[in-house]
C-alpha positions, 0 to 999 in steps of 0.5 A, a space after each residue: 340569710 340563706 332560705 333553706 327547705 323544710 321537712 312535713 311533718 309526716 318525714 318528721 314522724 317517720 324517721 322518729 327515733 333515728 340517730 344521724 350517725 354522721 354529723 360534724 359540729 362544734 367543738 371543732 377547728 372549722 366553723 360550724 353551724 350549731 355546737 353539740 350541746 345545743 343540737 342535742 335537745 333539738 334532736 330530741 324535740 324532733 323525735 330522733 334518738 341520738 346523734 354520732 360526732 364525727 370529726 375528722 381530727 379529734 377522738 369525740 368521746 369524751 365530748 359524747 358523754 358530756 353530752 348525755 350528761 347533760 341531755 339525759 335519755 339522749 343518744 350521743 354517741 362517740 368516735 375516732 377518726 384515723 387520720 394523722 392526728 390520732 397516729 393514723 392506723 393506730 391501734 392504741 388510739 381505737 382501744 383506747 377509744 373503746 374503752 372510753 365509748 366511742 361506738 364508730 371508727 372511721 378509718 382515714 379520710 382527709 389523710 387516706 392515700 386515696 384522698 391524696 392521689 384522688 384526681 377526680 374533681 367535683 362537678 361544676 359549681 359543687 361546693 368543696 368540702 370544709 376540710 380541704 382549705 384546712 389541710 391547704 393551709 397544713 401543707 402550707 406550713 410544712 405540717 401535712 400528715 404523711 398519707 395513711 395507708 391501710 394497704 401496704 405496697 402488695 396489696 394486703 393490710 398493713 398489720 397496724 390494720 389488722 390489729 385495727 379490725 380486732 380491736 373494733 371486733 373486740 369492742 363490737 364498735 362499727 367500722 366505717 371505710 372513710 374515703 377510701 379507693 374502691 379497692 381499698 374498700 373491697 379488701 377492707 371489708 373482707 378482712 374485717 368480715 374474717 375478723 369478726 366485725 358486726 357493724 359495718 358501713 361504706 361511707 358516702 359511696 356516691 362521693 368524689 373521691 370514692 364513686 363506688 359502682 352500683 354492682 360493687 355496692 351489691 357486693 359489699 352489701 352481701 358481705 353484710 356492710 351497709 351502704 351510707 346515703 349522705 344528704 350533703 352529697 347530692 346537696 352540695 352538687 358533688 353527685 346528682 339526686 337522681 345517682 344517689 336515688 338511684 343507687 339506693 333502688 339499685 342496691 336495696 333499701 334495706 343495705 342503705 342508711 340515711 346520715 346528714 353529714 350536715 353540720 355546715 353554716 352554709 347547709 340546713 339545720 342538722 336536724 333536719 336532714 334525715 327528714 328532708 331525704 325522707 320527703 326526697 325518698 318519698 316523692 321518688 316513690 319509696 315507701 314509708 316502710 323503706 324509709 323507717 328501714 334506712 333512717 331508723 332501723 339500720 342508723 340504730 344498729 350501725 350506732 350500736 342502739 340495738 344488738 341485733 341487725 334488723 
């Protein structure tokens, strides 16, 4: 059994309160580490606020309000994914997922166009995401989504995302960009911007398919979108410590927000990975005030938790 670190008490304490805005457990159709009912009082026990479901397939709402029915005072909060299993750029999908809670939209990942045509490889000995030997195993049998695009073929949004963003404004959910290119990104949270979306965040800028530049971060985060800091990134081998820490000095602590992305059997427990970044950003010279600002303070407002943007 692998032997995994474990985090002081002092990051345990610091990110009290925090909610974990993107992990991936069970219910799902690739084996996870631990499911969400049992994950949820060990957050709680841990201090932390709440949790949001990601899952790249299935809308998790309806899996959220179970679980605060069952952990009451707990923050599990729902989403929707839009890859070819929900429609892609489905705007139908995101109202109704507002309607029933879902607090974030991802737009595509396994099923973006930059997914897709993405020829960047991970670095020698990463570990490949879960979800790829799934989507092999689609293709194989002839059940590929077709790729969803969010731009059309002269650059600008596609209407179905327009109509997309309205509905997230409309609802006041947060929009997270998915793996999509650079571009895709920039023209993304322009229009989501004009469109009146409060809650925005880049997902995992440091990973392989997107390798979002440190000034085009600066960018985005003037534009008010934060940048998401995922713990597996880097854990896995698919970026450096030093890159991801780096890039979060480069670009400010306080446009940054810590997630885990965990929820892997072969990873840590998920409860512990804000944790564990907190002990890593501590070492590396950040201060407690840094920390509470990435893991706390920025995961509840991104989790809809506060109404104003601290």
């Amino acid at each position: 059994m692998t032997e995994h670190p474990r985090p002081s008490g002092r990051a345990r304490e610091l990110v009290r309160g925090a909610y974990d805005v993107h992990i991936h457990v069970a219910p799902d159709v690739m084996e996870r580490r631990i499911d969400d009912l049992a994950l949820a009082p060990r957050f709680a026990a841990a201090g932390l606020g709440g949790f949001v479901l990601k899952s790249h397939y299935f809308p998790t709402a309806e899996r959220a309000a179970v679980v605060r029915a069952a952990v009451p005072g707990f923050g599990a909060v729902g989403a929707i994914t839009l890859n070819g299993s929900v429609g892609g750029m489905n705007p139908i999908a995101v109202e109704l997922a507002g309607r029933a809670g879902a607090q974030f939209v991802w737009l595509p990942t396994v099923d973006s166009a930059n997914q897709r045509e993405c020829t960047a490889h991970d670095p020698e000995g990463a570990r490949p995401p879960m979800w790829a030997r799934l989507q092999d195993e689609l293709r194989a049998e002839g059940m590929a989504a077709d790729p969803v695009d969010v731009l059309a073929a002269d650059g600008k949004l596609t209407d179905a995302t327009r109509q997309v963003l309205r509905v997230i404004a409309k609802h006041d959910m947060t929009l997270a960009t998915g793996h999509l290119s650079t571009a895709e990104i920039g023209t993304v949270v322009d229009a989501a911007v004009a469109e009146g979306v409060r809650r925005i965040v880049v997902t995992h800028p440091e990973f392989t398919s997107q390798r979002v530049g440190v000034e085009r971060q600066r960018d985005l985060a003037a534009k008010g979108a934060l940048m998401e800091r995922c713990f597996t990134t880097p854990h896995t081998g698919k970026v450096s410590w030093d890159v991801w820490v780096d890039n979060i000095r480069a670009v400010g602590p306080e446009h940054s927000v810590l997630s885990s992305d965990l929820g892997q059997p072969f990873n840590p427990p998920v409860e512990d990975g804000l944790a564990l970044m907190a002990d890593r950003l501590l070492a590396e010279g950040f201060t407690e005030d840094d920390v509470r600002t990435m893991a706390v303070r920025n995961s509840r407002w991104l989790a809809g938790a506060e109404g104003a943007r601290p």
